[in-house]
N, C-alpha and C positions, 0 to 999 in steps of 0.2 A: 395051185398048191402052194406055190411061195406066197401066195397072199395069207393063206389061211395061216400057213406058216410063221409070218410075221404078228399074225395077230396074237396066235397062240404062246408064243414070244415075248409078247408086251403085256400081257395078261399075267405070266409067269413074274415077271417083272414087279408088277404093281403088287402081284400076292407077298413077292420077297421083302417089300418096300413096308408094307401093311405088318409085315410078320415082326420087322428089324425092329417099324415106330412103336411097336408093345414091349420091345424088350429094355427100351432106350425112351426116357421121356425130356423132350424139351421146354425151359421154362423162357421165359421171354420177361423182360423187363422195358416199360414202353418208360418214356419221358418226354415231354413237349412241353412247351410254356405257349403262352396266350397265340391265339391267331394260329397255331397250327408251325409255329416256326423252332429251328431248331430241332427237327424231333431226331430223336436220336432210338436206335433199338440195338441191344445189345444182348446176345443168346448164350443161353446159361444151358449148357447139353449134360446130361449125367450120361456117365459111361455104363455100358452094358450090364444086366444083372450079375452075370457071370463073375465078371471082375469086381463086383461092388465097390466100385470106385468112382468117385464123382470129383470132376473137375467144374470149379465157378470162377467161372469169368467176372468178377463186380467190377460193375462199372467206375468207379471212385479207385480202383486197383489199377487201372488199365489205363484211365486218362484221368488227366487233372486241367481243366481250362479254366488260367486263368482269371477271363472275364469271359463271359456270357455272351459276347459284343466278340469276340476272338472267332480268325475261322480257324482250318485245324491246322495251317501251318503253324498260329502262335500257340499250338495245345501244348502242355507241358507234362509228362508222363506223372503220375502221381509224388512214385519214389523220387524225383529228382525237385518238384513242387512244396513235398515235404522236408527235404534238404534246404533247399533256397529260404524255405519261411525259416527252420531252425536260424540258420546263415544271420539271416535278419535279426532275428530275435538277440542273438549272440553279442553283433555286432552292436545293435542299439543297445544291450545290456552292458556290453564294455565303454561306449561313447557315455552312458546316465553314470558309473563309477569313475569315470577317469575323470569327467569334467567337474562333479561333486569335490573329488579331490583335490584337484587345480583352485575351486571354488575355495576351498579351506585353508589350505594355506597361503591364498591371496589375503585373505582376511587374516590371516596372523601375519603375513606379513607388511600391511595396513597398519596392522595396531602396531608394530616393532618400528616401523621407518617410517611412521605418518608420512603414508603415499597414498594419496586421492585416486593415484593411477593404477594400484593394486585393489581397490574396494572395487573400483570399476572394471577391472577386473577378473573381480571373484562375483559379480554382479551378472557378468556376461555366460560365465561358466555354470552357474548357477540354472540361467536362460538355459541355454544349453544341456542341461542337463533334464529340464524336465519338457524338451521336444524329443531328445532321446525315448524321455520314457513314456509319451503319448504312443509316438512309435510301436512300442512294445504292446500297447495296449491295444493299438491295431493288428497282431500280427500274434496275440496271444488268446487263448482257449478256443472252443469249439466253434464259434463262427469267425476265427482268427485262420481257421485252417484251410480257408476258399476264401475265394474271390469277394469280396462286400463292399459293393460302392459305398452303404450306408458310413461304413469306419472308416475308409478312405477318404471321402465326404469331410466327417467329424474330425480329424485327426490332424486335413490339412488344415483346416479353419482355425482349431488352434494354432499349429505353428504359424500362422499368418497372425494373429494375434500376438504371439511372440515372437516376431519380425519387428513387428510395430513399437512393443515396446522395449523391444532392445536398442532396436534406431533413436529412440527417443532417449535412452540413456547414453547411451553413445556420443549422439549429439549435444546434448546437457554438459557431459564430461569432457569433450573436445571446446568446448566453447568456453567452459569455464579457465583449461590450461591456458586458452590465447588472451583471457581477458586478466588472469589475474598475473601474467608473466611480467615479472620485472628487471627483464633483461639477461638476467644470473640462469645458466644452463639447469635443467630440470634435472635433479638426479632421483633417476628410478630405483637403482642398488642395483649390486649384482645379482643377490638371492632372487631379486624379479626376474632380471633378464635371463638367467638360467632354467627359472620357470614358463618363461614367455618360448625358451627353445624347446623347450620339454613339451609345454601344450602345441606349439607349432605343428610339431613332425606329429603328435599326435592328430590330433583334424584333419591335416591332409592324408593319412594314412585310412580316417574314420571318413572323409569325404569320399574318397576314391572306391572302397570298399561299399561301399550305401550305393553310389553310383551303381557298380557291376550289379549287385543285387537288386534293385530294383529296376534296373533292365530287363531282368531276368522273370520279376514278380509282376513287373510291369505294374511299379507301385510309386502314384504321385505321390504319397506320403511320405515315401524313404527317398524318391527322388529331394523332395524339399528338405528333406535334413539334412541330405548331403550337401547343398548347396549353403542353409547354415554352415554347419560344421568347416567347410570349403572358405566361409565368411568370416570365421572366427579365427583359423589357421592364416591368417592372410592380418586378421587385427593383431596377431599375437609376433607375427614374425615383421610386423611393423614396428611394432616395441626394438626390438634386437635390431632392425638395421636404422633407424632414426637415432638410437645410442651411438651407432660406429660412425653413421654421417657428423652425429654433434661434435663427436671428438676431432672432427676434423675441419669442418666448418658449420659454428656456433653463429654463425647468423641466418640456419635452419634450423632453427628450435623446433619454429610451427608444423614441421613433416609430417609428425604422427599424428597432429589434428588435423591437418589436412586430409591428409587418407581416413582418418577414423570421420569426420563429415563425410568425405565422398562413400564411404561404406554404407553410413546410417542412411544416407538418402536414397541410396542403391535397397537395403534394406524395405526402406519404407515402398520404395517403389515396388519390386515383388510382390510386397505381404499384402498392399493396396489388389495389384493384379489376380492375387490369388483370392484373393477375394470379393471381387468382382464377375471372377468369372462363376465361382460356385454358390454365390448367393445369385445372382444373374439368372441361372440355368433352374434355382430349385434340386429338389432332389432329383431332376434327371441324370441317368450318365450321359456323358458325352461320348463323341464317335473314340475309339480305341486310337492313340497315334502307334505309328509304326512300328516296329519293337523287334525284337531277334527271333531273326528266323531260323536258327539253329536247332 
């Protein structure tokens, strides 16, 4: 009797089961990419007729990865994905007008104090301002809003490209101050050196911030611009303390070309590396480095 019982039990069961999935429909969204990997399934349930109410789970709502190459520790929730890329966005949009800025009044104050060291400069800011806005072009419209090695790809290659030729101005202009010095202290003016503090805290301020963010995006694009920007904060605050050294011992002229060579070749070296390594590889991505597991 308890056997029958049980069956008749389970039977009840199934009928209840049978009766619920008609009144409730499940939709299913599959996704898999090549070879069967990745696959992800994610279930999209409408709620009972009754209540005519239907909740959707979309997939692009619920999780945001990323890269493709990410497991799910490094998933990043969409809404927080979508903040980070804005962040980005922001940040490289204030780094392409501050340093355009910097750039412009380098150049008048060039033509006012015929300063070769002010053209170069507004030469560098200029640089600068337009790896900021490759950035942005990585990080803006519909395929800016996911993960795309392709942009990430394209976007380092240029700044590596303006690595190179900003080291090569650099070095140009550092070579030129040691070769044409005749002894008599360099005077840069103050309106530079006020400018050189002003761009300073800026950079480091646009470095440090590009940093956290692209920790976050897990993006070697904005990593590399932070590290510009990081390069340019470090040339500018050379200016200002090679002044304060001069004033005190003038037979350190050469300080600021010393550092500004060792930068450009530091430069050159990177923009070489980064470029080696993604012309090297083709368009594969490479394995994902480690990143915040937060």
């Amino acid at each position: 009797m308890k056997e029958t019982n049980g069956k008749e039990n389970e039977a009840n069961n199934n009928d209840k089961q049978e009766n619920v999935s008609s009144e409730s429909h499940s939709y299913c969204i599959e996704q898999g990419t090549n070879a069967g990997h990745n696959y992800q399934t994610f279930l999209l349930q409408e709620m009972n007729d009754d209540h005519d109410e239907r909740v959707e789970l979309l997939r692009e709502d619920r999780y945001s990865c990323v890269s493709h190459n990410d497991d799910g520790k490094h998933r990043l929730p969409a809404n927080q994905a979508r903040r980070w890329r804005r962040a980005a966005l922001g940040v490289s949009a204030i780094s392409a007008i501050g340093t355009v800025i910097v750039g412009i009044i380098s150049i008048v104050l060039s033509t006012s104090l015929h300063s070769p060291a002010a053209f170069g400069f507004a030469f560098d800011a200029f640089l600068d301002a337009i790896a900021a806005t490759v950035v942005i072009w990585r990080f803006y419209g519909k395929e800016g809003q996911s993960y795309s090695w392709n942009r990430e790809r394209r976007a380092c290659i240029v700044i590596a490209v303006l690595f190179h030729i900003s080291a090569l101005v650099i070095l140009i202009r550092a070579i030129l101050n040691v070769s044409h010095h005749n002894g008599k202290k360099i005077v840069k003016g103050e309106p530079l050196i006020i400018l050189a503090i002003v761009s300073a805290v800026l950079c480091f301020v646009l470095a440090w911030l590009k940093f956290v963010i692209s920790k976050r995006l897990r993006s070697r694009s904005l990593r590399t611009d932070a590290i510009n920007s990081f390069l340019s904060g470090i040339m500018s605050i050379t200016i200002v303390v090679s002044e304060i050294i001069q004033n005190t011992y003038k037979e350190v002229w050469y300080l600021d070309s010393i550092v500004a060579i060792f930068i450009s070749l530091l430069l050159c070296y990177l923009g070489a590396k980064i470029l080696y390594e993604l012309l090297s590889q083709g368009n594969r991505e490479p394995l994902e480095e480690e990143g915040d597991e937060d």
